[in-house]
N, C-alpha and C positions, 0 to 999 in steps of 0.2 A: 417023709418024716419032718413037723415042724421044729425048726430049730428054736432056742429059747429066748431071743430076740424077740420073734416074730410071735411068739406064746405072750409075749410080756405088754408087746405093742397091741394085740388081739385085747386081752383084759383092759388096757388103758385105755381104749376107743370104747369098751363096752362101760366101763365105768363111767366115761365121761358123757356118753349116752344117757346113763341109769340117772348122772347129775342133774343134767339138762332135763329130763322130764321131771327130774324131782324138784328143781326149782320152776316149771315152770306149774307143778300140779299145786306149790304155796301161792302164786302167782293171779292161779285162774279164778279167783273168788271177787280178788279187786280189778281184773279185765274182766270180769263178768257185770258190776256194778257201772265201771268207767262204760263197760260199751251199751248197756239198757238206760243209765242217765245223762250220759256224755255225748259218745257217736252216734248212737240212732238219731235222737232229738235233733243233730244237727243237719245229719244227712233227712230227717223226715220232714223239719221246717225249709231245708232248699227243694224238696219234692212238690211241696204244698203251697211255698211261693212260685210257682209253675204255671200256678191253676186259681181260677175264678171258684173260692171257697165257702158258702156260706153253711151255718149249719141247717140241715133238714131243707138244702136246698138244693138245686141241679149245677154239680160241678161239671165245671168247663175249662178246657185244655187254652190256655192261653200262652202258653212259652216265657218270653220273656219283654208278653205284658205291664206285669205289674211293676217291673224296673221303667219300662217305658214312661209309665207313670209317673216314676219319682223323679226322672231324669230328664223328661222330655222327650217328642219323637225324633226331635232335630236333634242327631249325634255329635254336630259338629265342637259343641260349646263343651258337652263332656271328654271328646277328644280330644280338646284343648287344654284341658285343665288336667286332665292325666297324665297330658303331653309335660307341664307346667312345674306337676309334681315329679316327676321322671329327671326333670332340669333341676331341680333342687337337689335330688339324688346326685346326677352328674355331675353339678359340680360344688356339695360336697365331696367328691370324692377327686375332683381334680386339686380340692384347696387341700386338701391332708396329704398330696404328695408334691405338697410345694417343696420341701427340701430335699429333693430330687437335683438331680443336674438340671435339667433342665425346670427350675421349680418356678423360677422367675414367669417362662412363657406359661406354664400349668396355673397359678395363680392368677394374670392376668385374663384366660381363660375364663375359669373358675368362675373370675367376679363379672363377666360378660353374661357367663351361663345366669349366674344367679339373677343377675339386674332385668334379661330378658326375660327368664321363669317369674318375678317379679309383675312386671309388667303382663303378663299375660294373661297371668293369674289374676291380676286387679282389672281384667276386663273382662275375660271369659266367665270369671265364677259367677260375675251378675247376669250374664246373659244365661247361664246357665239354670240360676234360681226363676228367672225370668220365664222359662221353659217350661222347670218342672213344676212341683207338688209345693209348694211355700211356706206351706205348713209343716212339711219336713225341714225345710234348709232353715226354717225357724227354731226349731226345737234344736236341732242342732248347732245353732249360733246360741242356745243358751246353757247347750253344753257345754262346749266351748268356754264360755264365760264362768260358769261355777265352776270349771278345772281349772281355770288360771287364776280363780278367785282362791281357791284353797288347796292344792296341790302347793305351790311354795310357799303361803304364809305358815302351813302346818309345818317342811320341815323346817323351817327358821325358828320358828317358835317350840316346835318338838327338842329341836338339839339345843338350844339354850336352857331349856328347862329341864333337860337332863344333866347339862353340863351342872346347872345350880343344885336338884336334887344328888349329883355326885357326892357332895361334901358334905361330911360329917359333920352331922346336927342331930337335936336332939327330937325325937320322933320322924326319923329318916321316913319310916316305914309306913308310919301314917300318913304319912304326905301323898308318897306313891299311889297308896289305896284310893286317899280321893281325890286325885288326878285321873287314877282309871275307871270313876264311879260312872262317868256320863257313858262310857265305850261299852262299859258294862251292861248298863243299863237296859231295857228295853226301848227299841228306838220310838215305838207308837208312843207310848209312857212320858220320855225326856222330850218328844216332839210336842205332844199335848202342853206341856209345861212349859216348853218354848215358846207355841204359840199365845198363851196368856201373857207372858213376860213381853211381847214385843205386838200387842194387841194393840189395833187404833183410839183406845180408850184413853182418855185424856190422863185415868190414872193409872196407869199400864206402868210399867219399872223402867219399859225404856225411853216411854215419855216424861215422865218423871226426872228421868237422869238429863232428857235433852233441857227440860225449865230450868234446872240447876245450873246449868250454864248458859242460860238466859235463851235459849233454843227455840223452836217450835214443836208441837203435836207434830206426826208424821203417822202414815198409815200404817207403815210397814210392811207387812206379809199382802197387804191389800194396793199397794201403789205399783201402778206399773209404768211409772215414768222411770229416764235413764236415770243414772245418778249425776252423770256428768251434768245433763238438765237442771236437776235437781240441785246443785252445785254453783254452777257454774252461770245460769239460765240458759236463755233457747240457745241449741247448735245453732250456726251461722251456715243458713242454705247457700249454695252455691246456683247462679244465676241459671236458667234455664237448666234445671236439675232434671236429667234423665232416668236411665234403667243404671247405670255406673254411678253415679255420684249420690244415687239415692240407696242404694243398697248400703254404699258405705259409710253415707250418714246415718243408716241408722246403727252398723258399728260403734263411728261414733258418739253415740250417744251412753256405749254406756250399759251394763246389767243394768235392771230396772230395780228400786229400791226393794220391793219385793223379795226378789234373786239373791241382795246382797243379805237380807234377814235370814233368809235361808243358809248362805255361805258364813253367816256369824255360826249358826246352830253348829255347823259341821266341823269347825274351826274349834267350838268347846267340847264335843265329842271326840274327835281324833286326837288333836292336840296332847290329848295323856298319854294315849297310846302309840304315838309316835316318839314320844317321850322316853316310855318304856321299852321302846328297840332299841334308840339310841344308847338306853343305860346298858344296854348288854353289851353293844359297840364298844364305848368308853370303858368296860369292864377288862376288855381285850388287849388296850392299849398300856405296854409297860412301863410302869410309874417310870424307870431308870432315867426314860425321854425327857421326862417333865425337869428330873432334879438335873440333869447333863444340861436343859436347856436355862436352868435357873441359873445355875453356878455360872454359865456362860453371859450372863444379864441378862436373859428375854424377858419380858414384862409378860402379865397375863395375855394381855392381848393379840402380842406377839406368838405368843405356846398356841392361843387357839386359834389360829388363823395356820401356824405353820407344823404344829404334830395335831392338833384334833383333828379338824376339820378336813383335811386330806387323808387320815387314817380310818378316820368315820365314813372315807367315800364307799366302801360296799355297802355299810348301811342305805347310804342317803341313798346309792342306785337301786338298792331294792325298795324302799320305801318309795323310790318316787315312780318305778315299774307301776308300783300296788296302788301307788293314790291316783296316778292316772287311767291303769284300767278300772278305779271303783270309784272315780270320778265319771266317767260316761256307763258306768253301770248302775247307778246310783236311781233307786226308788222309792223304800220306803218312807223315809223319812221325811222326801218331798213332797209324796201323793198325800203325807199325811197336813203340812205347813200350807201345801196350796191353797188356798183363793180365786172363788170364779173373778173377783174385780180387778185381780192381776193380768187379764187378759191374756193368758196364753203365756206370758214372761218367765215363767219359769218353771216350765214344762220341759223337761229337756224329752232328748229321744225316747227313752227307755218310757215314759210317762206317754209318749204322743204315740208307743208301740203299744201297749194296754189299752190307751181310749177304742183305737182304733181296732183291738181285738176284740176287746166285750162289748165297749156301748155301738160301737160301727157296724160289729160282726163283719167284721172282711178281712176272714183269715189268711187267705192267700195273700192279701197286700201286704196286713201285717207280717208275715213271714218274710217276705222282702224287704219291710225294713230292717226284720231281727238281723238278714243275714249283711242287709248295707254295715249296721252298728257291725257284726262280726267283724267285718273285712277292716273298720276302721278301728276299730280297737286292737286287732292282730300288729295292723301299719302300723300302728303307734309301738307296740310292743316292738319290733323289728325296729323303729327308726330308733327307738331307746337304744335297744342294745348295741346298733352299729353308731350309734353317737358318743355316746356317755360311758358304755363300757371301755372305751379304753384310756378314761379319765382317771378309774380305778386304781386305786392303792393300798396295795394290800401288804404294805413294809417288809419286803421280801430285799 
């Protein structure tokens, strides 16, 4: 005979049973969508980077060929640089336990790890690019370059411009709207009208604006010299310039003014829309802060360096997650700006993964680089959140 314990605990299991399938039968509709657009494509483009792919042509089992490719067949230089980055990890992680007892010797470490991951790096990655495919380690040096071109001018620019759209004025609302017209916009659309505005035509707007200040013509979207060239004149070669010092002269040198027309576009497109998370942040934060820190004499710029700006930090960490994984994911906008007379300059990955899909037809290669970009754009998301998250302030 069961006792009524064990009648109670019976129903409770069958219940929680009847739950579980009943929250997972709401469930199965968007794990059905996630796994037909999500995971298969993932796992079917590492399938496909395997294999010698053309269409309507005889596929061939190649392994892990078409990495060989990008990478070189000489391991040694990718081992080095993995090695390189593994030491940046290390010691990051020795320097954030400097106040430790022993923090003094972990610190000094630390900065040993780092100087040598340094150093390593600044010799292996050219012998590396040296090895592989060049035309990849290009495109992604100009990725590289448009994320550092606009990932932080956007949020500096985004959080100021919410701090000023904050205050009360008259057509708040309006304002907002057409800060968020360009984001809104259709990117083919604002791109087309980008590119007129910044055309090598003498009377282009933004040739225009350079005579107005006594300037030159510039090509723009068509120049693929650096800027810093362009600036500055010729980099200064260093005597008997190798595989090391020429890789990094052409660092050096600089996005090509091309790149940077490009990185203006992106810059008045996002810029609202970064704007606009910001205002939700600052919506969060309780005025009491601002009048406690008055009354106490803070000056304005004192309040936003010391309650915005740190209270704003979940925003800035999610915003700056999202502009660097759509900073190296970034296509249409640039396939639309590009120029054959930019030479390749600002093609980033995502652009040199497309030529090489349709106009090349070499699916399988392409597929290796999808899943190279994957694995770098995950790193990055990871090196985010083990850096920057715990920067986070959430006035608790």
């Amino acid at each position: 005979m069961s006792t009524p314990s064990r009648t109670v605990r019976v129903r409770s299991s069958g219940r929680a049973v009847h739950d579980t399938l009943t929250a997972y039968l709401f469930i199965l509709p968007s794990l059905a969508v996630i796994g037909v657009f999500g995971i298969f494509p993932l796992f079917f483009t590492l399938y496909v980077s395997l294999f010698k792919w053309r269409p309507g042509g005889k596929v061939a089992f190649l392994g892990l060929g078409n990495y060989a490719e990008i990478f070189g067949k000489d391991a040694l230089p990718l081992l080095a640089v993995l090695a390189s980055i593994a030491g940046f990890v290390l010691a990051g992680l020795l320097i954030r336990r400097r106040r430790s007892r022993a923090g003094g010797l972990l610190l000094a470490a630390g900065l040993i790890v780092l100087a040598a991951s340094l150093v390593a790096l600044a010799f292996f990655l050219p012998a590396l690019v040296a090895h592989g495919d060049k035309e990849i380690f290009d495109a992604l040096r100009v990725t590289v370059w448009y994320s550092i071109g606009t990932v932080p001018l956007q949020l500096a620019a985004g959080m100021l411009l919410a701090v000023a759209l904050s205050r009360r004025m008259r057509g708040q609302q309006a304002f907002r709207v057409v800060y968020l017209l360009p984001y809104i916009s259709p990117a083919v659309a604002s791109a087309a009208v980008f590119e007129l505005l910044f055309s090598l035509r003498p009377d282009s707007f933004a040739n225009q604006l350079l005579l107005l200040f006594g300037g030159k013509p510039l090509q723009w979207l068509q120049e693929p010299k650096g800027i810093i060239p362009l600036i500055f004149g010729a980099v200064p070669r260093a005597a008997g310039v190798g595989v090391v010092p020429s890789y990094w002269l052409q660092w050096a040198q600089g996005p090509s003014l091309a790149l940077m027309s490009i990185i203006f576009y992106s810059l008045w497109v996002f810029i609202g829309y970064y704007a606009l998370i910001y205002l939700n942040g600052l919506s969060a934060i309780p005025r009491q802060l601002y009048e406690a820190a008055e009354v106490d004499g803070a000056g304005r710029i004192r309040r936003f360096f010391s309650i915005t700006v740190p209270l704003l930090s979940p925003t800035t960490y999610f915003l700056t997650l999202l502009g660097v994984i759509g900073t190296f994911k970034a296509f249409t906008h640039i396939y639309v700006l590009r120029h054959p007379a930019a030479s390749g300059t600002v093609d980033p990955l995502s652009v040199s993964i497309f030529f090489t899909f349709f106009r090349k037809a070499r699916l399988g290669y392409a597929s290796a680089m999808s899943i190279l970009l994957f694995a770098i754009v995950v790193g990055l998301a990871i090196l985010q959140q083990r850096t920057l998250e715990k920067g986070v302030s959430y006035g608790d």
